[in-house]
N, C-alpha and C positions, 0 to 999 in steps of 0.2 A: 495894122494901122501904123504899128513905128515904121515900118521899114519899105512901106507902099511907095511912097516919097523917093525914094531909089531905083525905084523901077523891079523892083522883087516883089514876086507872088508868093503869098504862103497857102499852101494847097495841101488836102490828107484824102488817101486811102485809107478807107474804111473797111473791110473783106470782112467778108461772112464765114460762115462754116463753108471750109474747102477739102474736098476732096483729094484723094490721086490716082490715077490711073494706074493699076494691079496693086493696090494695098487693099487686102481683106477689111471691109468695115464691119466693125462692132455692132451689136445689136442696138444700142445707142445712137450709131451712127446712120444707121437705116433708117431708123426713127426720123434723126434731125432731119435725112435728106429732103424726107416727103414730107416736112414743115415748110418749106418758102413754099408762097406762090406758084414759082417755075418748076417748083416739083423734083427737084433734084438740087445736088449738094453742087456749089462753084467749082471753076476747076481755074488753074493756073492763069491760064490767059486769056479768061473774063476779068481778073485784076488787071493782066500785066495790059489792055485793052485799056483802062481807064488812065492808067499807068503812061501809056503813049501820048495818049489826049492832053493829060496836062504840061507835057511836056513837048508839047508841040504847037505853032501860032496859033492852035485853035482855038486854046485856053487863054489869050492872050490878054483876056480883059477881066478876068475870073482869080479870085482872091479871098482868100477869108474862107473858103470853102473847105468842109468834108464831105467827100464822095462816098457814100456806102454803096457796098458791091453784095447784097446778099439775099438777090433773086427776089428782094421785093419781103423779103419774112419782117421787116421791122417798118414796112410802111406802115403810113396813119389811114384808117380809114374812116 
């Protein structure tokens, strides 16, 4: 709200439990993956995705927001 006036967005990623491609997951981690929703663990550039969005005219009128990226595991139902 202070800084809207200026023509600045203040905008957040949010990321979930993320993966990486060839790191061994822990037994823990197997667990988490098959928690969200989508059934598997995020990976880079499902953030770096939302990542471009607001920093692109797309997001142009969008403010005040956090974006969670985590396959849908902390939606409300």
């Amino acid at each position: 709200m202070e800084v809207a006036r200026y023509g600045l967005r203040v905008n957040c990623v949010v990321p979930g439990t993320h993966g990486r491609e060839g790191v061994e997951l822990s037994e823990f981690a197997k667990l988490a993956a098959k928690a969200p929703p989508l059934g598997r663990l995020g990976r880079p550039e499902d953030t770096a995705g939302v990542a471009v969005f607001l920093a692109s005219s797309l997001s142009s009128y969008m403010t005040g927001q956090a974006l969670v990226v985590d396959g849908g595991q902390t939606t409300m139902a």
